[in-house]
DRENPA-3360 file (N, C-alpha, C; in nm, 2 decimals, always signed):
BEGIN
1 = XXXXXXXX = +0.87/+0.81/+0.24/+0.85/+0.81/+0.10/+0.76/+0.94/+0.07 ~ +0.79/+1.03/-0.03/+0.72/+1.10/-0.08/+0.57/+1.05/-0.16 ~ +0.49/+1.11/-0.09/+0.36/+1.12/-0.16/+0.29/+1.17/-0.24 ~ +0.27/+1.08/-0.40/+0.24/+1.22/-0.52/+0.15/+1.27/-0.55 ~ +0.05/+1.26/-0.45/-0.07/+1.29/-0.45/-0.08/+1.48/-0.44 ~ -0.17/+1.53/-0.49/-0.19/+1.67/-0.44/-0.32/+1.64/-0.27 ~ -0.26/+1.78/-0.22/-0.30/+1.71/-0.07/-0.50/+1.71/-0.06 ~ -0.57/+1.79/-0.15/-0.69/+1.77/-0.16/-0.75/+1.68/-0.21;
9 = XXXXXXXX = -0.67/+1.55/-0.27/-0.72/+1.46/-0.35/-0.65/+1.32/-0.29 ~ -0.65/+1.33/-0.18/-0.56/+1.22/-0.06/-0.68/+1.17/-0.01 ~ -0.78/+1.07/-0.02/-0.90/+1.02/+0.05/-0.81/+0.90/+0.12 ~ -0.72/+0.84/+0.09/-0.65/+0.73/+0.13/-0.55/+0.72/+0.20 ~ -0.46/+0.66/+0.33/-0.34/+0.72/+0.35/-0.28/+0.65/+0.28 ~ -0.13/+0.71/+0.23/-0.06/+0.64/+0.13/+0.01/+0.51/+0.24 ~ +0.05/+0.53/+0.35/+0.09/+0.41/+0.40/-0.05/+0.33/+0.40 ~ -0.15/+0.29/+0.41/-0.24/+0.22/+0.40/-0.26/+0.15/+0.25;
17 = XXXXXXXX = -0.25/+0.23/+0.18/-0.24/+0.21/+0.02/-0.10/+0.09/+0.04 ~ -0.02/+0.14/+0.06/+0.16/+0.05/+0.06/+0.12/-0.05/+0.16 ~ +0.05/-0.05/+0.29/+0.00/-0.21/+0.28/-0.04/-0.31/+0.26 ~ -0.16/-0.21/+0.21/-0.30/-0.33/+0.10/-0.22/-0.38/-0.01 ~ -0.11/-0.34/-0.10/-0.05/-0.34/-0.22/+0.07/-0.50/-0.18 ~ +0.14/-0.42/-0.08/+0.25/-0.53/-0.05/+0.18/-0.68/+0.02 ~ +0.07/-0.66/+0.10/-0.02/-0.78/+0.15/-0.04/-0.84/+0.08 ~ -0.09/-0.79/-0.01/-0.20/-0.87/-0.12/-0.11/-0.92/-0.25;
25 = XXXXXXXX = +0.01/-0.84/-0.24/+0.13/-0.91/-0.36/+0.18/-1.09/-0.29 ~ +0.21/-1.01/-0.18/+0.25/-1.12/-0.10/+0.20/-1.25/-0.09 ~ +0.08/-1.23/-0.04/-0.07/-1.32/-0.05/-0.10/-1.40/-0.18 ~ -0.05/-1.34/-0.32/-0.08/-1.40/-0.44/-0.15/-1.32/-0.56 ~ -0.16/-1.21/-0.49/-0.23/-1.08/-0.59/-0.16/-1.08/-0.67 ~ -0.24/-1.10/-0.84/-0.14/-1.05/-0.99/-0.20/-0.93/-1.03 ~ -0.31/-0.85/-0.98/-0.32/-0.70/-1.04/-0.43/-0.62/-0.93 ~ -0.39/-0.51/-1.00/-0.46/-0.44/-0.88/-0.63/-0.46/-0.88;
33 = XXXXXXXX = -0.69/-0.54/-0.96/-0.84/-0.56/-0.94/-0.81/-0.70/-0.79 ~ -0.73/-0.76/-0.82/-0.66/-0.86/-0.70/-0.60/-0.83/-0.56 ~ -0.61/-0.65/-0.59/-0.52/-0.58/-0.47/-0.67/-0.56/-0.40 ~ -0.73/-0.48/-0.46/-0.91/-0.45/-0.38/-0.95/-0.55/-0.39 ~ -0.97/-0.67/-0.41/-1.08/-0.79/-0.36/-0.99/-0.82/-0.23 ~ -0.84/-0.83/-0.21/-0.79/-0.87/-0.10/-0.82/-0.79/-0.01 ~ -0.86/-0.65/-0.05/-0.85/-0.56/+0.11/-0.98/-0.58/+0.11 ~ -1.10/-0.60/+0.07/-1.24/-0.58/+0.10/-1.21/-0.78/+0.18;
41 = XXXXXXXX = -1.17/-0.85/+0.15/-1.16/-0.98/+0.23/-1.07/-0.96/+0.35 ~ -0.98/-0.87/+0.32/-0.86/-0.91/+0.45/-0.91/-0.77/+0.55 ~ -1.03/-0.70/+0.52/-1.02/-0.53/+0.59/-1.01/-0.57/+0.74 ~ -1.05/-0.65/+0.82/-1.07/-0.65/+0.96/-0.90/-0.68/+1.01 ~ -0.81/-0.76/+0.95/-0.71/-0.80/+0.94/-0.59/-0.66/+0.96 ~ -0.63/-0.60/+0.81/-0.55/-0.47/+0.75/-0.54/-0.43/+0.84 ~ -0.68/-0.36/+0.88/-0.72/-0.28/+1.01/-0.61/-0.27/+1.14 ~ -0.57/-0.38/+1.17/-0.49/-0.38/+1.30/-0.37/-0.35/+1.26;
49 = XXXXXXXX = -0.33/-0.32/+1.16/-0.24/-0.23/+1.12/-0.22/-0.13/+1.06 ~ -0.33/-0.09/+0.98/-0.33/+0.02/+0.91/-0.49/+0.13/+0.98 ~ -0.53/+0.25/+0.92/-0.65/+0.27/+0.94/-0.74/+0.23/+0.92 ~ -0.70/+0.28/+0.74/-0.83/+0.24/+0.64/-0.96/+0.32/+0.67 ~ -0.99/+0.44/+0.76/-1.06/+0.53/+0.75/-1.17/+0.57/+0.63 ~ -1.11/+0.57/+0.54/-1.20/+0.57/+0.42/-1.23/+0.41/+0.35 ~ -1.20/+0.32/+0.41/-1.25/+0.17/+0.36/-1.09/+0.15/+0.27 ~ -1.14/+0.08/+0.18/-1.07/-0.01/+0.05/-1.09/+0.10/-0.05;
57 = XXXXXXXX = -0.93/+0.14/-0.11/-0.95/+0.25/-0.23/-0.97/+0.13/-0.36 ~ -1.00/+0.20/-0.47/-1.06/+0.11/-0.60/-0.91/+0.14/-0.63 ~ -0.97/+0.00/-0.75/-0.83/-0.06/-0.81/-0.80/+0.01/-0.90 ~ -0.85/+0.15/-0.99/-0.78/+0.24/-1.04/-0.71/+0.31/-0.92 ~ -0.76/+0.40/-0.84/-0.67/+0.46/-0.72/-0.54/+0.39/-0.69 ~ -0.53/+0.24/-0.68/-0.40/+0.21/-0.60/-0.34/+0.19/-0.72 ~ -0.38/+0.16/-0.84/-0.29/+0.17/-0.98/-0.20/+0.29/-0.98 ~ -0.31/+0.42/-0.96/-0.25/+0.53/-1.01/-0.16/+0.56/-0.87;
65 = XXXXXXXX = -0.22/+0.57/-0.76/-0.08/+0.62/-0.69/+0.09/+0.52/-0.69 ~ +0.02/+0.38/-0.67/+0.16/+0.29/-0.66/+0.28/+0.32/-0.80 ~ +0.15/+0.38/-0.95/+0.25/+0.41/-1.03/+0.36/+0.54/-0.99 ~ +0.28/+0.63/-0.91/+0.35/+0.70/-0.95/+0.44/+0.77/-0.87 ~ +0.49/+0.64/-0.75/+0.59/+0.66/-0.66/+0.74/+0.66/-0.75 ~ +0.84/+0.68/-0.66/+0.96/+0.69/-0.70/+1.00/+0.55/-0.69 ~ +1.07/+0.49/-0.78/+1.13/+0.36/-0.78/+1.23/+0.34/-0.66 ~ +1.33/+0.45/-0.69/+1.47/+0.45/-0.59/+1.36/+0.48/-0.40;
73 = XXXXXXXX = +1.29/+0.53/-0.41/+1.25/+0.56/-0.29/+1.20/+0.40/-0.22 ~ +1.07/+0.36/-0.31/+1.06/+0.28/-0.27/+1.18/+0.16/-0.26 ~ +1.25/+0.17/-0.31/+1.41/+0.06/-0.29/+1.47/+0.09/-0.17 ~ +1.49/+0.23/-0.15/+1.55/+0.28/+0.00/+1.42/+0.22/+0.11 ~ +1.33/+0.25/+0.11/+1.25/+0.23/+0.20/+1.22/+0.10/+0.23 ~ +1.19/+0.00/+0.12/+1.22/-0.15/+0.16/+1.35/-0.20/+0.22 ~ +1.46/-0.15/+0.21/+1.60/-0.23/+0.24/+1.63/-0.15/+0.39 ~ +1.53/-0.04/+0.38/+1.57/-0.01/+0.55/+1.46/-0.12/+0.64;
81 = XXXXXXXX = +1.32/-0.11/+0.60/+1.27/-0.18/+0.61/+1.34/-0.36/+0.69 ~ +1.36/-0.39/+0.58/+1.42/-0.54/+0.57/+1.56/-0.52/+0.63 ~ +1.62/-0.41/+0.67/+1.76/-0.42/+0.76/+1.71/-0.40/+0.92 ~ +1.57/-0.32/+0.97/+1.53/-0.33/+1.10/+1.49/-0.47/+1.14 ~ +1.43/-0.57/+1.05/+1.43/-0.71/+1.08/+1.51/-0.75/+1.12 ~ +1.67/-0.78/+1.06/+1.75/-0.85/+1.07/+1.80/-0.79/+1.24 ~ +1.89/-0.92/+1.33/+1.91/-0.89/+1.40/+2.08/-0.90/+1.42 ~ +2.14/-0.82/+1.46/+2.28/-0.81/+1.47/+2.33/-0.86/+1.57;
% end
């Protein structure tokens, strides 16, 4: 997935961002004030998957980058995603 960040203003990695976002949807999160309370409760969890080097981004940050991904990308990237699951 392309990242729309400019590269000096990246404190977060965007796959760590696309973690905490999809976890925490998953888990029952309805907004992003719901996306940061889940990573400051699930961080030791995240952690074994993600970095998280810079902690838990605030719930404006993952507002604004998750807005401002590409739709179709994120669609390609989940259905590849969910086709390496499946076993043939």
């Amino acid at each position: 997935m392309t990242d729309p960040r400019i590269e000096r203003c990246k404190k977060h990695e965007l796959i760590d961002i696309l973690l905490l976002a999809i976890s925490a949807v998953l888990s029952g999160a309805e907004g992003w004030e719901d996306i940061e309370d889940f990573g400051h409760l699930k961080l030791d969890w995240l952690k074994k998957y993600g970095t998280f080097n810079a902690g838990i981004p605030k719930h404006d940050t993952i507002a604004r980058v998750m807005c401002r991904l590409k739709a179709n990308e994120i669609e390609r990237a989940f259905q590849s995603w969910i086709s390496s699951l499946i076993e043939t």
